[in-house]
C-alpha positions, 0 to 999 in steps of 0.5 A: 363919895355921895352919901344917896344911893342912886335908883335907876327910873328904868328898874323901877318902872320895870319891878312894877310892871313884873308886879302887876303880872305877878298880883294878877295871876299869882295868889299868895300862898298864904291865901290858898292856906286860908281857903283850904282852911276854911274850906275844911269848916264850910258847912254847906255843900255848895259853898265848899264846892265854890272853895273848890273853885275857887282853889282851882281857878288859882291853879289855872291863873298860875300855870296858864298866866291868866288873871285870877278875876277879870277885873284886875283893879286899880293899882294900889301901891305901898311904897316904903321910900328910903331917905337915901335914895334918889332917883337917876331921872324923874320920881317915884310917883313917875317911876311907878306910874310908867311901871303901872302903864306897862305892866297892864298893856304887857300881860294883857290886863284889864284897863278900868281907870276912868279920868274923871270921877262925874263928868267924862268918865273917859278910859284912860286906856292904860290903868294909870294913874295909879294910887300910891301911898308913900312912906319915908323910912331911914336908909337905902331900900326902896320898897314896893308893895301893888295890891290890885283892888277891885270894884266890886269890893271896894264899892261895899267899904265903908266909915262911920265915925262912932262916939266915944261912948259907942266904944268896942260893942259899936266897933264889932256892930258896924263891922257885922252889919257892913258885912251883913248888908254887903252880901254877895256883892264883894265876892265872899268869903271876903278877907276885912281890914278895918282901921280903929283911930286916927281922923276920917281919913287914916282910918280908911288908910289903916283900913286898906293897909291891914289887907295886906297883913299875912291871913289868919295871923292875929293881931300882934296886940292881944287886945285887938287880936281878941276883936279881930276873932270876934268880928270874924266869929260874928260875920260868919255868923250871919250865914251870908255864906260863899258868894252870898249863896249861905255858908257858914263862911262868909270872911276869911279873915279880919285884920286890924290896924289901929292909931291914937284919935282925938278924945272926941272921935272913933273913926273905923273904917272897913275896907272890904276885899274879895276871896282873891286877896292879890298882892306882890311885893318887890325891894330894890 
């Protein structure tokens, strides 16, 4: 008896392409909770008929299986990869890929992958390749979770790699001030994954990893749960508002993740995603 269990290519390949339909079109419902929510606290007239909008093109997107925005973004996958699993042909980077490939040609998505970041800048024509952030886990499960990200908000994230010394006032400020200066660019009311520690580039790990945590639920660390309220409190603060049209609700949430550094460092890294906070999730 083999001590692996077997994962057909061909299922993994087809659980991602469901996937991509399913994030474009279907918001979580723990993000439609968090719009009414905060829908409840916009002060202004304008930004709450935009939370309106915003809850009825959710509507629209689930019924009529039609993407929640037209750019469906880059495939961004969280793979939790069993020690035990072992595939009946190819990869999982492989698996994934054709599975990204098909799902945005079957359901009609938005290709917006180019292949070279400066010089061609030519469509690869089919969303591919797709970023995959892979994790080894003991056991036999095979985890997938695809978070399409788009442009707009990807483009006002941001790193800053503080002192020590700046310590938690120079974390709450660069956040605020990130947010401030973005604007009505990554779609607000945004939801903001920050990552506290680690080097340059696990921060920005961490950072697009809280995206995923369930909106509005604290941080399970008090302490940060405490930083996580702050930074929210102040961002809305600053009245950049729904679509940057003022509000008193410009986040709808912050969430942190946080690592050990080095005693010379505070990397933090903000990564910034619009109201449609998409993601879909499959275990094989």
């Amino acid at each position: 008896m083999s001590d692996y269990r077997i994962v057909s290519f061909e299922a993994v390949a087809e659980a991602v392409a469901d996937l991509c339909g399913k994030a474009a079109c279907d918001l979580p419902p723990d993000v439609l909770d968090r719009l009414r929510q905060m829908e409840a606290r916009e002060t202004s007239e304008l930004g709450r008929d935009f939370f309106a909008q915003y809850l009825e093109n959710a509507r629209i997107a689930r019924e009529e299986r039609m993407p929640l925005c037209q750019d469906t973004g880059f495939a961004v996958c969280f793979v939790e990869l069993g020690d035990r699993v072992r595939f009946d042909r190819g990869t999982v980077y492989e698996a994934i890929s054709e599975g990204v490939a098909r799902g945005y040609r079957e359901h009609f998505l938005r290709k917006s992958i180019v292949n070279d970041p400066l010089f061609d800048r030519k469509n690869t024509q089919d969303n591919t390749p797709p970023v995959i952030h892979l994790e080894l886990v003991p056991g036999e499960k095979l985890h997938i979770t695809l978070a399409p990200k788009g442009g707009g908000s990807e483009n006002m994230s941001a790193i800053r790699m503080l002192k020590p010394s700046d310590g938690r006032q120079g974390v709450v400020d660069f956040a605020v001030e990130t947010l401030r200066k973005a604007g009505g660019n990554p779609c607000p009311p945004t939801v903001v994954g920050m990552g506290i520690g680690g080097t340059f580039e696990k921060a920005a790990f961490l950072a697009k990893k809280a995206l995923l945590h369930k909106i509005g639920e604290p941080n399970p660390d008090p302490r940060y749960a405490e930083l996580e309220a702050e930074i929210l409190e102040k961002i809305n603060a600053t009245g950049v508002g729904p679509q940057g049209l003022g509000g008193s609700v410009t986040s709808l949430a912050v969430h942190i993740e946080f690592f050990p550094c080095h005693i010379a460092s505070l990397p933090v890294a903000i990564n910034v995603n619009c109201h449609a906070a998409r993601h879909a999730e499959v275990e094989l």
